[in-house]
TORKOL-4160 file (C-alpha; in steps of 0.2 Angstrom, whole numbers, padded with zeros to 4 digits, m for minus):
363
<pt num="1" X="0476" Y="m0478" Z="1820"/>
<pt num="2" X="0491" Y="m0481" Z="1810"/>
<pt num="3" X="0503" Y="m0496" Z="1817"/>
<pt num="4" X="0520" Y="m0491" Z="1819"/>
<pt num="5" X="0531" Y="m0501" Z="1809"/>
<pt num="6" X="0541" Y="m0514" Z="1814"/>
<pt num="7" X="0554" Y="m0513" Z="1802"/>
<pt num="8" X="0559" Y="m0497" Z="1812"/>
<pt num="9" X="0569" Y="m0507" Z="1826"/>
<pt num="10" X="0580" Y="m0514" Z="1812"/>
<pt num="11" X="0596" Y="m0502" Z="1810"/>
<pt num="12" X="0594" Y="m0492" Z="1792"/>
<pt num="13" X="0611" Y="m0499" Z="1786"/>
<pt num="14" X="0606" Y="m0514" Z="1786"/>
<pt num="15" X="0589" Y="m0509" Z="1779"/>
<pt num="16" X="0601" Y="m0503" Z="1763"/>
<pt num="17" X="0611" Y="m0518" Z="1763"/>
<pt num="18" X="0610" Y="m0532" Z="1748"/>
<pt num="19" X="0610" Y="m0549" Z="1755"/>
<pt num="20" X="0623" Y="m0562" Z="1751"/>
<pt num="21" X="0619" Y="m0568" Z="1733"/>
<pt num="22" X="0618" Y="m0586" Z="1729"/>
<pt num="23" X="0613" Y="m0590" Z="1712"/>
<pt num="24" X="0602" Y="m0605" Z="1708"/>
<pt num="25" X="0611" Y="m0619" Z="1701"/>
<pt num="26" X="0597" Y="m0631" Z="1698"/>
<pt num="27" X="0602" Y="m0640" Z="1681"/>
<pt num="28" X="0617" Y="m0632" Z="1678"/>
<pt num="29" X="0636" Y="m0636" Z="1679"/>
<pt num="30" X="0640" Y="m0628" Z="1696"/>
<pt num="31" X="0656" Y="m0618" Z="1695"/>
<pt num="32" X="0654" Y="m0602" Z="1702"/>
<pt num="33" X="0658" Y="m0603" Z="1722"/>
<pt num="34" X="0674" Y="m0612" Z="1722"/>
<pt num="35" X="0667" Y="m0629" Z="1729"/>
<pt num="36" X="0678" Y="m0643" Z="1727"/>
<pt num="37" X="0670" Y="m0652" Z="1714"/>
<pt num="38" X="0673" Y="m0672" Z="1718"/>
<pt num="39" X="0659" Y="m0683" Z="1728"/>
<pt num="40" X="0666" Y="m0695" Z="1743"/>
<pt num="41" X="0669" Y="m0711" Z="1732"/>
<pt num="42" X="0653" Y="m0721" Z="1736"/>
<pt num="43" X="0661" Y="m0735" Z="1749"/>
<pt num="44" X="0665" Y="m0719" Z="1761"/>
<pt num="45" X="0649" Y="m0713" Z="1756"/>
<pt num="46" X="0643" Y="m0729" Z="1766"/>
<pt num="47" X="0654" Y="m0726" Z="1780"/>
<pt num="48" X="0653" Y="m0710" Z="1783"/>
<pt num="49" X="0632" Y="m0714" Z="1784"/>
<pt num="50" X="0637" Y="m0726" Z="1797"/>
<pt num="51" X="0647" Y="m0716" Z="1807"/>
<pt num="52" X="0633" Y="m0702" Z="1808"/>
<pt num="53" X="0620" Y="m0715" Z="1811"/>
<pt num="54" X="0629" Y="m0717" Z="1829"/>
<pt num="55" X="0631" Y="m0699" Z="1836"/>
<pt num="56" X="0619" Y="m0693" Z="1849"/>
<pt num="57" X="0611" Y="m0681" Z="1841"/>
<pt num="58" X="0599" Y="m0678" Z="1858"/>
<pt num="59" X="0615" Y="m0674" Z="1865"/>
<pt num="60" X="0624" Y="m0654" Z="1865"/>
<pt num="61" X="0643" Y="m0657" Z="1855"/>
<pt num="62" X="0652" Y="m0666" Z="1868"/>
<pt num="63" X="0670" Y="m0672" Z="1872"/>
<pt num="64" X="0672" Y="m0676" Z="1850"/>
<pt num="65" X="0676" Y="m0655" Z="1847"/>
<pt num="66" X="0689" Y="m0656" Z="1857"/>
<pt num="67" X="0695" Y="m0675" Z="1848"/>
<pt num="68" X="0693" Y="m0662" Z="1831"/>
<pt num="69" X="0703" Y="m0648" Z="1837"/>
<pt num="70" X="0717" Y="m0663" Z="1842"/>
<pt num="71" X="0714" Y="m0667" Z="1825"/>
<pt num="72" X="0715" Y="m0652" Z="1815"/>
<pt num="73" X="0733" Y="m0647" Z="1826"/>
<pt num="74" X="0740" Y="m0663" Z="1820"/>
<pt num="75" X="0736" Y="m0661" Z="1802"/>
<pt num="76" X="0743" Y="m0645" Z="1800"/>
<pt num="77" X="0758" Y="m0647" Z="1813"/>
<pt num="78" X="0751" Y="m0633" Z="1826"/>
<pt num="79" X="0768" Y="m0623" Z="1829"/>
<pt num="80" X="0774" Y="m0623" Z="1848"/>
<pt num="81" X="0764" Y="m0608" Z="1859"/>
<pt num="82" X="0750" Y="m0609" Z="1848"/>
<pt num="83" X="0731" Y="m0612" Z="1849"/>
<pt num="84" X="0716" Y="m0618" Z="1837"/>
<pt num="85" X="0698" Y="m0612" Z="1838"/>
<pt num="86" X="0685" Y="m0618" Z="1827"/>
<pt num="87" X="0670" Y="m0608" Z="1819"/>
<pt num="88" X="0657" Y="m0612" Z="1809"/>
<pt num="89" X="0667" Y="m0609" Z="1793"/>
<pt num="90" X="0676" Y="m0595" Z="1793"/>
<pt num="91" X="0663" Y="m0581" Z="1792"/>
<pt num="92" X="0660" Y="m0585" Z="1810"/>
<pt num="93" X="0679" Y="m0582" Z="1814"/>
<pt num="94" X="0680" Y="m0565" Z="1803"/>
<pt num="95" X="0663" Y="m0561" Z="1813"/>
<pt num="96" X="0671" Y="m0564" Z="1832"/>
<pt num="97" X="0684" Y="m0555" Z="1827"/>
<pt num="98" X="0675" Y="m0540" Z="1822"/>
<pt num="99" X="0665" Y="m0539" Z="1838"/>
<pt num="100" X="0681" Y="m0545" Z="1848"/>
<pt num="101" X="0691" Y="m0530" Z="1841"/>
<pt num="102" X="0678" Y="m0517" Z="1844"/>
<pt num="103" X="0683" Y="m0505" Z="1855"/>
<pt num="104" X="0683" Y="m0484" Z="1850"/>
<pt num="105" X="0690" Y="m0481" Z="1837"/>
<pt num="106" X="0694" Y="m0497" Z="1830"/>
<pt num="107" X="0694" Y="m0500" Z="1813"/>
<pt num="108" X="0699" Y="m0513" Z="1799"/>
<pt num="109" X="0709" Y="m0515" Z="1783"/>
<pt num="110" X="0710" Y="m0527" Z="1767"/>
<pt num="111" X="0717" Y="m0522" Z="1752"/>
<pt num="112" X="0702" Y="m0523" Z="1734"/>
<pt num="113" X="0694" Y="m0533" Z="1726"/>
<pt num="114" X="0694" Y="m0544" Z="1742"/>
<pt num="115" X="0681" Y="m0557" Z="1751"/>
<pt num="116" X="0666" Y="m0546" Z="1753"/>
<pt num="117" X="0664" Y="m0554" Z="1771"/>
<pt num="118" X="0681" Y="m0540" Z="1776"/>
<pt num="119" X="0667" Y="m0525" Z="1775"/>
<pt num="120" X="0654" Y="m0535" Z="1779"/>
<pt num="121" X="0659" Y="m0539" Z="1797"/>
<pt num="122" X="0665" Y="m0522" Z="1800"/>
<pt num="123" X="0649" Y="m0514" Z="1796"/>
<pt num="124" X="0638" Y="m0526" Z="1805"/>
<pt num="125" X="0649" Y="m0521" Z="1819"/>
<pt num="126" X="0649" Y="m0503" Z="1816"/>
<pt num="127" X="0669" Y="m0501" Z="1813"/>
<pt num="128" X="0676" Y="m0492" Z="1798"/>
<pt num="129" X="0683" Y="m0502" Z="1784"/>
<pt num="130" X="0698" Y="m0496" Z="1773"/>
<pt num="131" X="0700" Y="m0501" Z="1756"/>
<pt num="132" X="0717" Y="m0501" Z="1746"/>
<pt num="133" X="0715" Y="m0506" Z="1730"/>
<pt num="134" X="0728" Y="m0517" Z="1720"/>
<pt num="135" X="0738" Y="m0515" Z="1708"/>
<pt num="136" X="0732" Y="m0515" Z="1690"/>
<pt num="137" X="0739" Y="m0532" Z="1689"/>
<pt num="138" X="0733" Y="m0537" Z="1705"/>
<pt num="139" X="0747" Y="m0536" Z="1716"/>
<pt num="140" X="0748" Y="m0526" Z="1734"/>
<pt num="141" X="0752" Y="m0509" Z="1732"/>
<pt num="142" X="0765" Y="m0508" Z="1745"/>
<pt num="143" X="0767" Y="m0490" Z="1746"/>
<pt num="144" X="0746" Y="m0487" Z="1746"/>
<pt num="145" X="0747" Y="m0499" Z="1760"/>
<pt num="146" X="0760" Y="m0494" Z="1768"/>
<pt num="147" X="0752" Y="m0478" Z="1770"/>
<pt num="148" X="0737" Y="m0483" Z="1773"/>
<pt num="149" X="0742" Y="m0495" Z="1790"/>
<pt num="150" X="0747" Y="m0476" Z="1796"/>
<pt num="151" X="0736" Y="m0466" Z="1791"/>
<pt num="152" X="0722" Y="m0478" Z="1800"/>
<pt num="153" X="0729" Y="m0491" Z="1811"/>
<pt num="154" X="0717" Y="m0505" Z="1808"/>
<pt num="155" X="0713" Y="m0514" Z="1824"/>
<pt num="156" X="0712" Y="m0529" Z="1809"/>
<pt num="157" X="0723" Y="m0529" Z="1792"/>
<pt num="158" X="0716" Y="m0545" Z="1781"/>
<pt num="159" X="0729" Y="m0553" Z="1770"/>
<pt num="160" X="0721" Y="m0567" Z="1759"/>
<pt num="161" X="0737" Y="m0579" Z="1753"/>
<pt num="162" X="0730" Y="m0584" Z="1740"/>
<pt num="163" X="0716" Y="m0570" Z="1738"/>
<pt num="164" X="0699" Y="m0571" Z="1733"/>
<pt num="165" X="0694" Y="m0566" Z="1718"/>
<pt num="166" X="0710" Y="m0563" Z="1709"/>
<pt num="167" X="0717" Y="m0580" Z="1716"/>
<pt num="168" X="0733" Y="m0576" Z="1715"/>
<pt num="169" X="0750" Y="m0575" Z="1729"/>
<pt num="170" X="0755" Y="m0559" Z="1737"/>
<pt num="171" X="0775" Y="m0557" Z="1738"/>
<pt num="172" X="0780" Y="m0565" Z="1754"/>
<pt num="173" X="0792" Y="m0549" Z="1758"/>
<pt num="174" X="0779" Y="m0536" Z="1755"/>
<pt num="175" X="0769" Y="m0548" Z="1764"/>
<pt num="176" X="0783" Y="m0546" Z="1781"/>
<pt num="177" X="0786" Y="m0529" Z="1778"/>
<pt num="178" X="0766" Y="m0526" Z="1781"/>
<pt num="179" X="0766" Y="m0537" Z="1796"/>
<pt num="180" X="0780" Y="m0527" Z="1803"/>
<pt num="181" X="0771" Y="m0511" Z="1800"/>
<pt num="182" X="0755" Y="m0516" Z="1809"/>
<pt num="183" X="0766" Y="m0522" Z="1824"/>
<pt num="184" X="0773" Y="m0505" Z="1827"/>
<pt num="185" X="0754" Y="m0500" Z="1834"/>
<pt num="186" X="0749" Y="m0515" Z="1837"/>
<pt num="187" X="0738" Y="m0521" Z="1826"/>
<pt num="188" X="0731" Y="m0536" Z="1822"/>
<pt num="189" X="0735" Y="m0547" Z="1804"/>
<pt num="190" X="0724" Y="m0559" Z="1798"/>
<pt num="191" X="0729" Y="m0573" Z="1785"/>
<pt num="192" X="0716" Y="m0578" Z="1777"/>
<pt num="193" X="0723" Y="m0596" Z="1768"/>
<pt num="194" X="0704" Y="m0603" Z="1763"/>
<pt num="195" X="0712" Y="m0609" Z="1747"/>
<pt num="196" X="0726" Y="m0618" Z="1755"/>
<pt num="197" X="0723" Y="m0636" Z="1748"/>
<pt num="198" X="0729" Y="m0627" Z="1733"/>
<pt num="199" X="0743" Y="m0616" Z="1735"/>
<pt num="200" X="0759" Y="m0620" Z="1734"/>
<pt num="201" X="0764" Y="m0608" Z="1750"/>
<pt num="202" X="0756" Y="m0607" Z="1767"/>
<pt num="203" X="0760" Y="m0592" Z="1778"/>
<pt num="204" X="0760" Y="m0605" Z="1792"/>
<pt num="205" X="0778" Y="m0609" Z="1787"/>
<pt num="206" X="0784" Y="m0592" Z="1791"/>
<pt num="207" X="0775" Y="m0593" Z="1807"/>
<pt num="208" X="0784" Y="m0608" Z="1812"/>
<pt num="209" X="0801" Y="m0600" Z="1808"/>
<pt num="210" X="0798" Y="m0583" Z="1812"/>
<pt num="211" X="0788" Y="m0585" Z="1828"/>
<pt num="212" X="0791" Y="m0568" Z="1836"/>
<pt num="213" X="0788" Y="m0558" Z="1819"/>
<pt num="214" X="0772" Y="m0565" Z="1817"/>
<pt num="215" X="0766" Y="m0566" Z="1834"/>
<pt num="216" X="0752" Y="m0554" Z="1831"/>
<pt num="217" X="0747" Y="m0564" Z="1814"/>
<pt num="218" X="0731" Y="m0573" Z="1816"/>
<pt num="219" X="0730" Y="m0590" Z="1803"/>
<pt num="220" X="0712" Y="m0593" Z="1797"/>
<pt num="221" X="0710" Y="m0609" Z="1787"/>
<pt num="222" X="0692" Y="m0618" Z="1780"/>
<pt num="223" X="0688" Y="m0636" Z="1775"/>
<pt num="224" X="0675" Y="m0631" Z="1761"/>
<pt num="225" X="0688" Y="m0629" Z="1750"/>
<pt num="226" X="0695" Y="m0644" Z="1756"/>
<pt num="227" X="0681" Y="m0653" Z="1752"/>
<pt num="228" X="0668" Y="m0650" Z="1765"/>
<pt num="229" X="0659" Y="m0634" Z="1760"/>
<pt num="230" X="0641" Y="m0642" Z="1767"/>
<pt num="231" X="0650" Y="m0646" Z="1784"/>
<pt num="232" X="0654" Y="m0625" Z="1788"/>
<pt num="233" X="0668" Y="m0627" Z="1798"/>
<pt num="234" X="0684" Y="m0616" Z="1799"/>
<pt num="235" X="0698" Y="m0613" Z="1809"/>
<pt num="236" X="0708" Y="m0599" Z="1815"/>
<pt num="237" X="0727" Y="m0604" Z="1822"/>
<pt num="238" X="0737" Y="m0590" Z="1833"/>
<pt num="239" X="0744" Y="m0586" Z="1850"/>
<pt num="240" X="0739" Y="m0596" Z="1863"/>
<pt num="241" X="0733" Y="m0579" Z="1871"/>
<pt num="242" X="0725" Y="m0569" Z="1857"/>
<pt num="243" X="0717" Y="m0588" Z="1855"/>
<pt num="244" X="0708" Y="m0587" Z="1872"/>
<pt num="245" X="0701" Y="m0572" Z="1869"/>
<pt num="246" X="0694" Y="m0573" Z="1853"/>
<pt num="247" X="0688" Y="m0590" Z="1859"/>
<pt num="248" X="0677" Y="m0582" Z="1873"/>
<pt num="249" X="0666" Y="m0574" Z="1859"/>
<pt num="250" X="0663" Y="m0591" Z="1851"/>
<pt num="251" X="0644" Y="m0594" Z="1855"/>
<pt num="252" X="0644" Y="m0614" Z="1865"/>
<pt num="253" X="0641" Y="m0628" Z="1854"/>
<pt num="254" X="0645" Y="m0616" Z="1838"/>
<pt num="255" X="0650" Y="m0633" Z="1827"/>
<pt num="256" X="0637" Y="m0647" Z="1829"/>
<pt num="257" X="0640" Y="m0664" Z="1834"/>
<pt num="258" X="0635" Y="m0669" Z="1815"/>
<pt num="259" X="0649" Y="m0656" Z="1808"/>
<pt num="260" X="0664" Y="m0661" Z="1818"/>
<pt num="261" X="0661" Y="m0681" Z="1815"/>
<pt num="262" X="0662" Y="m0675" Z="1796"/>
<pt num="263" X="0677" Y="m0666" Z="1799"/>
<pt num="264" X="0684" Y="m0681" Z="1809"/>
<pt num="265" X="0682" Y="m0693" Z="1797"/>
<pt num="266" X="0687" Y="m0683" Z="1782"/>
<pt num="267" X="0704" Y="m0680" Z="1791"/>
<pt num="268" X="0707" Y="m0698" Z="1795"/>
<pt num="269" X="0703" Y="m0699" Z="1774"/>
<pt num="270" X="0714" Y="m0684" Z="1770"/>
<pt num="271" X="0723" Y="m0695" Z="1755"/>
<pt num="272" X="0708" Y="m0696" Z="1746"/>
<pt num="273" X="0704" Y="m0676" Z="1747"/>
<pt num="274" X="0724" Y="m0675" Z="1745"/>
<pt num="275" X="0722" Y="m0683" Z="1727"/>
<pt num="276" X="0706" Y="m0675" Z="1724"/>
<pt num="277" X="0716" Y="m0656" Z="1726"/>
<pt num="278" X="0730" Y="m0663" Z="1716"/>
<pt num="279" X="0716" Y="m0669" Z="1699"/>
<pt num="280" X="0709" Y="m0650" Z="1703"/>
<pt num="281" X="0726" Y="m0642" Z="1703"/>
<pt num="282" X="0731" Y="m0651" Z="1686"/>
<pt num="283" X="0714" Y="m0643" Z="1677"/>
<pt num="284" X="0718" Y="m0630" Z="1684"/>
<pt num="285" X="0732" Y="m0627" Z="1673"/>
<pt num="286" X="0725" Y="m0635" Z="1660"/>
<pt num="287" X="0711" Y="m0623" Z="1660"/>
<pt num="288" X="0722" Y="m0610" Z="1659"/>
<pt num="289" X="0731" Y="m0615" Z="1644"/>
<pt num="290" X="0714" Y="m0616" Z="1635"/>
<pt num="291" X="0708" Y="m0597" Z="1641"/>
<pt num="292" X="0724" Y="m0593" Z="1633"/>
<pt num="293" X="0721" Y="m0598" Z="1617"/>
<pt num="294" X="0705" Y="m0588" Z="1613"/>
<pt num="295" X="0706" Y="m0572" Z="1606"/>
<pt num="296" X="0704" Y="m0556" Z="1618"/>
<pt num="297" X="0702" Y="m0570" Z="1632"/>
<pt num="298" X="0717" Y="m0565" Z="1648"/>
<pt num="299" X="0717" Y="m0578" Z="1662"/>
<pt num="300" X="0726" Y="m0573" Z="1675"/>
<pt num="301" X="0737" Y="m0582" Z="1687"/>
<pt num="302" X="0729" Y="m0594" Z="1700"/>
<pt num="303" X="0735" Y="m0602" Z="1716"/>
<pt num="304" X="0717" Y="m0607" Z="1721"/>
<pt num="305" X="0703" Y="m0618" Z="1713"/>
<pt num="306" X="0696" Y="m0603" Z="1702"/>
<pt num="307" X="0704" Y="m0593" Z="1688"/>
<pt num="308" X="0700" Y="m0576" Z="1683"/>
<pt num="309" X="0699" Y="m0573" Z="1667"/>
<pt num="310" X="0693" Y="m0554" Z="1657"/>
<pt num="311" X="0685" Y="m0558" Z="1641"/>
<pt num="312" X="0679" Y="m0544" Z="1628"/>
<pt num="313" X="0660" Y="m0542" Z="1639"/>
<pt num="314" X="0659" Y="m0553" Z="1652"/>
<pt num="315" X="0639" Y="m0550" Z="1653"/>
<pt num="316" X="0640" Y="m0558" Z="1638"/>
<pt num="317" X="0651" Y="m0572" Z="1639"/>
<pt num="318" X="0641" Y="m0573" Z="1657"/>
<pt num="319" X="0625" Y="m0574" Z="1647"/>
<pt num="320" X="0630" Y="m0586" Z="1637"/>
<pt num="321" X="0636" Y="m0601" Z="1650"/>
<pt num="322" X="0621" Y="m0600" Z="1655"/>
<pt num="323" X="0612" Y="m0603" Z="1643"/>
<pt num="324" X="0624" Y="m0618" Z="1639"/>
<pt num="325" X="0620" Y="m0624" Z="1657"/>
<pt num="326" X="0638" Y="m0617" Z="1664"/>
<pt num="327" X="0634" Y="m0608" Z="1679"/>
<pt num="328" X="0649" Y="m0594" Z="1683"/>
<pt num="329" X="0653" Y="m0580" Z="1695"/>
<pt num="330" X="0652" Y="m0565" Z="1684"/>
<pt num="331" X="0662" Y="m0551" Z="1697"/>
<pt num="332" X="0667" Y="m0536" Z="1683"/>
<pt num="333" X="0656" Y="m0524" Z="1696"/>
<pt num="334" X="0662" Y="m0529" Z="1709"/>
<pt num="335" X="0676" Y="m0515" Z="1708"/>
<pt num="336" X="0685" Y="m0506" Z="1695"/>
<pt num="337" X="0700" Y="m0518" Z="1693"/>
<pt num="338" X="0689" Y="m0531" Z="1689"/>
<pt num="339" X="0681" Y="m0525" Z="1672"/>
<pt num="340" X="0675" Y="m0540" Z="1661"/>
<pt num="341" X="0679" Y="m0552" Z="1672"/>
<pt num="342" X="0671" Y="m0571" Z="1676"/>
<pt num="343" X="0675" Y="m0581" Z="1691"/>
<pt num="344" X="0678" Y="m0598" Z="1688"/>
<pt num="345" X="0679" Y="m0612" Z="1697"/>
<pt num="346" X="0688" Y="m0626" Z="1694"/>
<pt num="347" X="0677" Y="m0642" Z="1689"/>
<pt num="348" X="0680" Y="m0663" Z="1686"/>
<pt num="349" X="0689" Y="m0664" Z="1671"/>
<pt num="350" X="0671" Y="m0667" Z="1661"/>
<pt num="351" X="0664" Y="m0650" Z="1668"/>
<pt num="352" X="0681" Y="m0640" Z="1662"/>
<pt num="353" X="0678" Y="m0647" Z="1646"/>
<pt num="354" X="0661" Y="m0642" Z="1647"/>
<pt num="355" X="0667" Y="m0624" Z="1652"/>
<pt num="356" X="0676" Y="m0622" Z="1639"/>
<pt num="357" X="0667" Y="m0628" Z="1625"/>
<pt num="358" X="0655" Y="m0617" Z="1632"/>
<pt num="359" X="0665" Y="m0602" Z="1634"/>
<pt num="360" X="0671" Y="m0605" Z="1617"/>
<pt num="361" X="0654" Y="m0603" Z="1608"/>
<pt num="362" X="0648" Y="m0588" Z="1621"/>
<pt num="363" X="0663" Y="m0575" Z="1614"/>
């Protein structure tokens, strides 16, 4: 008698689906996920210890989320007749808002090479995804999108300011004339600021001054980037009414008691991450003057803690960090624009230097 097989109840595009890769790291310099590279100095080490040794972890998240999302809208100045919901990092948000916006025919829109999670969430949810590819130099093609927001009308168009990989800035009036577009059929704009700590622009700014053009943008920021990437918390900033009903979705006690007292206390320390952003934005720079002195090596612009950089054969300048104990994001097939390109992520002075060195010896 044959047994049926019980891998049969599992849907068959998600049977043909490659798991999220995370590539082992033990022993090496860590600079492919665009963590923030700096420990809590040891004496908040201590008091953060401390802290977590009182909350009552027999207890379900209590009255201290609510003290967090206080928190988080004084830090980033929450803009009048608009709301905050948390999610445990942003992959829940993009997730809700995938099975939030699911209705027929609905449908969602980024423009590529882009955070994989964009596709991800619309075909776990069984909703088209558009691409639009950038421009060779890794700007929006305004027209190709243009086009595209009619042609399709997303239910969801994602705009990551600054974007992942390439790590640069859109142009802020492309940017509006997008927004504008989606608003003539109602459709929904995410921004997509994971990288904020680093920018030098925030689209939160022209939401505040420009409440009524924006009032279909959703603002999704993370504090991994910030410092906090083994916390997983994110949050998404919007109209107090799209808000609510995205909120509804969030499943109960969806950030742990654990997570928001992290958050909590790594708000009421934001100097000390302040600074520690400052160090990785100085490297950055300095990293990019070093990839610009090697032969065949292009970095590219970066408003984020990564810089891409296309080198002559990136499997083998890849190849090479790693067997130098540099571990990188090597994303040239990831999609066409990216050919020979390496992801990297900004480090502690020492580990740049490493990078380098290293990167040096691999071309």
């Amino acid at each position: 008698m044959n047994t049926p097989n019980p891998l049969r109840n599992i849907r068959q595009d998600i049977q043909s689906m490659h798991a999220y890769a995370i590539q082992d790291s033990a022993g090496m310099v860590k600079l492919d996920a665009m963590e923030n590279p700096f420990a809590l100095p040891p004496e908040l080490q201590k008091a953060l210890g401390e802290r977590l040794g009182t909350v009552a972890i027999n207890r379900y998240p209590g009255a201290r989320i609510e003290d967090l999302k206080r928190a988080l809208a004084r830090y980033v100045d929450l803009p009048d007749g608009c709301a905050l919901m948390l999610g445990n990092g942003s992959d829940e948000l993009i997730s809700l808002l995938a099975m939030g916006c699911d209705v027929s025919g609905a449908s969602i829109l980024a423009p590529q090479p882009g955070f994989v999670m964009y596709a991800m969430s619309a075909q776990l949810q069984g909703l088209t995804f558009h691409g639009v590819p950038l421009t060779a130099d890794f700007e929006l093609d305004e027209a190709a999108m243009l086009a595209a927001l009619r042609e399709h009308r997303p239910t969801i168009t994602y705009l990551a300011y600054p974007n992942n990989p390439t790590a640069n800035l859109w142009d802020a009036a492309v940017i509006r004339r997008l927004i504008a577009e989606a608003a003539a059929f109602g459709g929904l704009v995410v921004m997509d600021e994971a990288y904020q700590p680093f920018s030098s622009r925030s689209w939160l700014e022209e939401i505040r001054a420009e409440p009524t053009a924006n009032a279909h943008v959703l603002l999704m920021r993370t504090l991994s980037k910030f410092g906090l990437a083994g916390v997983r918390l994110g949050y998404m900033v919007g109209l107090q009414a799209l808000v609510h009903e995205i909120d509804k979705l969030r499943p109960p006690y969806n950030v742990s008691a654990l997570n928001a007292e992290s958050a909590l206390f790594a708000l009421e320390h934001a100097d000390v991450f302040d600074q520690q952003a400052a160090t990785i934005r100085a490297e950055r720079e300095r990293l990019i003057a070093a990839l610009a002195d090697m032969p065949g090596v292009r970095p590219f612009p970066s408003q984020a803690n990564m810089v891409l950089v296309r080198v002559p054969d990136a499997q083998k300048a890849f190849d090479g960090l790693k067997a130098r104990s540099v571990l990188v994001k090597n994303v040239s097939k990831m999609h066409p624009l990216l050919g020979n390109c390496l992801r990297l992520t900004v480090g502690t002075p020492d580990e740049n230097t490493q990078m380098i060195a290293a990167l040096q010896s691999s071309l």
